[in-house]
C-alpha positions as CSV (number, residue, x, y, z in Angstrom):
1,X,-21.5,14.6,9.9
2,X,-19.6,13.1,7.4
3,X,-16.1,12.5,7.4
4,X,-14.3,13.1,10.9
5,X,-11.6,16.3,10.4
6,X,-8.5,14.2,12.2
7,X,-9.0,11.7,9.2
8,X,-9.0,14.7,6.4
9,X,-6.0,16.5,7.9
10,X,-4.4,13.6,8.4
11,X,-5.0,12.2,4.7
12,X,-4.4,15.3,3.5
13,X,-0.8,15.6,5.3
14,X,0.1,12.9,3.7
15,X,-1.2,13.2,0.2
16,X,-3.5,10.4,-0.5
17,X,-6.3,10.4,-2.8
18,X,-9.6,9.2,-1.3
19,X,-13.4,9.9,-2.1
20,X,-16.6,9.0,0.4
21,X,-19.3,6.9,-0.2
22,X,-22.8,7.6,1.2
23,X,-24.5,5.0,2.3
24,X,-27.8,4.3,4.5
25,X,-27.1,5.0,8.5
26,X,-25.6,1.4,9.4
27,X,-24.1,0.1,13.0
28,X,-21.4,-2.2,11.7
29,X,-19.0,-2.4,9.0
30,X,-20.5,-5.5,7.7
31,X,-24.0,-4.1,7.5
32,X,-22.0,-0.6,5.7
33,X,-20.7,-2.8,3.2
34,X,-23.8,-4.1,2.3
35,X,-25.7,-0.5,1.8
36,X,-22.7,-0.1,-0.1
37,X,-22.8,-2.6,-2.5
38,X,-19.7,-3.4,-1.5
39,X,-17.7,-6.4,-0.9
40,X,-17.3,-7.0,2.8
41,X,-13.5,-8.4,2.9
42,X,-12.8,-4.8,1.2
43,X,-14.3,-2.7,4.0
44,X,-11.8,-2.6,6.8
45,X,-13.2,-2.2,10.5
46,X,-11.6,-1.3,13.5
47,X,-11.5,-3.3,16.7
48,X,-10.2,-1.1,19.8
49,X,-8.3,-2.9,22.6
50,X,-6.6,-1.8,25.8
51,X,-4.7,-3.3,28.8
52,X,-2.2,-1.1,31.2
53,X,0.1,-0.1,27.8
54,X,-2.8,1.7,26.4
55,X,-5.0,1.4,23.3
56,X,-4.5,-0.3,20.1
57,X,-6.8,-0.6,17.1
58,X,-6.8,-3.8,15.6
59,X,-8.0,-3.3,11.6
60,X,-9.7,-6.4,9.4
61,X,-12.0,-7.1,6.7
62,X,-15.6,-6.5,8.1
63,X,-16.3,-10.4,7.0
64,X,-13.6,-11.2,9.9
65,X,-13.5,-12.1,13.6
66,X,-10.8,-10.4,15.3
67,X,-8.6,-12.8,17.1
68,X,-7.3,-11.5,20.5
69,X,-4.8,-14.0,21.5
70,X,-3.4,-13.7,18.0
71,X,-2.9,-9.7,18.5
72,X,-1.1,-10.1,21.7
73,X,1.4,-12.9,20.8
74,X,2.3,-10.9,17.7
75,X,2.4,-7.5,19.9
76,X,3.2,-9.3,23.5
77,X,0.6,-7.6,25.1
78,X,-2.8,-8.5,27.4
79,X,-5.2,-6.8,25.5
80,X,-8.9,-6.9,25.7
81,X,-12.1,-5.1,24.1
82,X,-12.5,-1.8,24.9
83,X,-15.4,-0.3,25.5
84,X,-18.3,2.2,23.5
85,X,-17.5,4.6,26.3
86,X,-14.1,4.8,26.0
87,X,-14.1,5.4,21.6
88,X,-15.9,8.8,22.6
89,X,-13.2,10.1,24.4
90,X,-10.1,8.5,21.7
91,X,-12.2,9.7,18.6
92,X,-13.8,12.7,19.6
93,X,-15.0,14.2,16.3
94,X,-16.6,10.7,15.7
95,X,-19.7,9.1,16.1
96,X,-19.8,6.7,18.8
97,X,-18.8,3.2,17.2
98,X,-18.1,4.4,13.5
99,X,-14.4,3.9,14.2
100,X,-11.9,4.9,11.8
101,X,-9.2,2.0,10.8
102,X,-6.9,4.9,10.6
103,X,-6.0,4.7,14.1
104,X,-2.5,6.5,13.9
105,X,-4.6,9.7,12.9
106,X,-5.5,9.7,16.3
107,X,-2.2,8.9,17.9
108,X,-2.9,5.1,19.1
109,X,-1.2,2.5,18.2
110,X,-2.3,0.0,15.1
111,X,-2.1,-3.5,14.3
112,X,-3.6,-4.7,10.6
113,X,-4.6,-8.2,9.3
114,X,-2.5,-8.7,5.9
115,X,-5.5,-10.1,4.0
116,X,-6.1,-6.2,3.2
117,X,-3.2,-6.0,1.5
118,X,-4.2,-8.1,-1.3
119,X,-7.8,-6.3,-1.8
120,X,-8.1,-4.3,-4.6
121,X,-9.5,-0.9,-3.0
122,X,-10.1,-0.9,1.1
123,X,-13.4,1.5,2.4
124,X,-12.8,2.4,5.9
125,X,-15.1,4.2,8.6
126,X,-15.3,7.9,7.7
127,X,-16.0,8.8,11.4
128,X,-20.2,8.5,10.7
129,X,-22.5,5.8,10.2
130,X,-23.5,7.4,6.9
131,X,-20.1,7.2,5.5
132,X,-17.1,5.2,4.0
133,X,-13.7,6.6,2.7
134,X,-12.5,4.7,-0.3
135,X,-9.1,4.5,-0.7
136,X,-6.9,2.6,-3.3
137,X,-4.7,-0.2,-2.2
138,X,-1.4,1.7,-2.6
139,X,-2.8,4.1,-0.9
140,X,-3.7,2.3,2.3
141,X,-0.6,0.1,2.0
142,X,1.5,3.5,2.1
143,X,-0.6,4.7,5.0
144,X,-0.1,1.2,7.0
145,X,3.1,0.0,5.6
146,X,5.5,1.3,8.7
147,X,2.4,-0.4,11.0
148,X,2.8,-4.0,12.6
149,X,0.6,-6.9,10.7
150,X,0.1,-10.4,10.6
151,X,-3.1,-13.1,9.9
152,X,-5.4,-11.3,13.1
153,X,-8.4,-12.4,12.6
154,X,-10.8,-15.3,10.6
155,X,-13.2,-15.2,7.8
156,X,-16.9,-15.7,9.1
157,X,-18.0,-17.5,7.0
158,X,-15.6,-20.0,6.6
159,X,-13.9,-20.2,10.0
160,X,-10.5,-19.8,9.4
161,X,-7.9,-17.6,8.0
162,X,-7.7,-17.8,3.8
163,X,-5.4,-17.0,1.4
């Protein structure tokens, strides 16, 4: 499949430079990462949540857990995890659960933990489980930079959030 075509019309609209990385078929970001030979806090995955308000996708390293209560006191919401059923219908031209961190090409709301910021080069979900989209840090800071963010999440490994 490849890359999904709402991510290349919508990288392409706005004139940003990216490649894609091939990797073996993988079901998480963490494990994409690895086929990649990749470091994991510069591969950003997307958590989808959802109350009454609608959907948001919540974007962190893949070496993260996503913190919920810290995404709705930062966006005063009562969000929870969405479901695999509902990505197929939000991300159509996806795979179901290779979710793209570019959630504004598909018209829902994004939150992003600020630790990517500070990565040299962030890989994202190319709409596959075959494929990442690498993109330079300028780049995804000029793609997120009108988007809300805060510290959303924790390092697994070491249990908290790091600077």
């Amino acid at each position: 499949m490849a890359i999904a075509r709402t991510l290349i019309d919508y990288l392409d609209n706005r004139d940003v430079d990216y490649d894609l990385v091939e990797h073996e078929h993988t079901a998480t970001a963490a494990a994409s990462a690895r086929a990649s030979g990749l470091p994991a806090h510069q591969v950003a995955k997307a958590v989808v949540l959802r109350d009454d308000g609608g959907y948001v996708v919540s974007v962190l390293p893949a070496n993260h857990s996503l913190e919920i209560a810290w995404v709705n006191e930062e966006l005063e919401r009562n969000l929870e995890l969405a479901t695999e059923d509902e990505f197929k219908t939000l991300f159509d031209d996806c795979e179901t659960g290779a979710v793209p961190a570019l959630g504004e090409a598909y018209g829902i709301q994004v939150i992003w933990d600020d630790e990517l910021a500070y990565t040299a080069d962030v890989y994202i979900e190319a709409g596959d489980h075959e494929h990442l989209i690498w993109l330079e840090r300028k780049d995804f800071r000029k793609l997120m930079s009108s988007l809300p963010h805060t510290i959303i999440s924790k390092d697994v490994e070491v249990g908290c959030w790091k600077y």
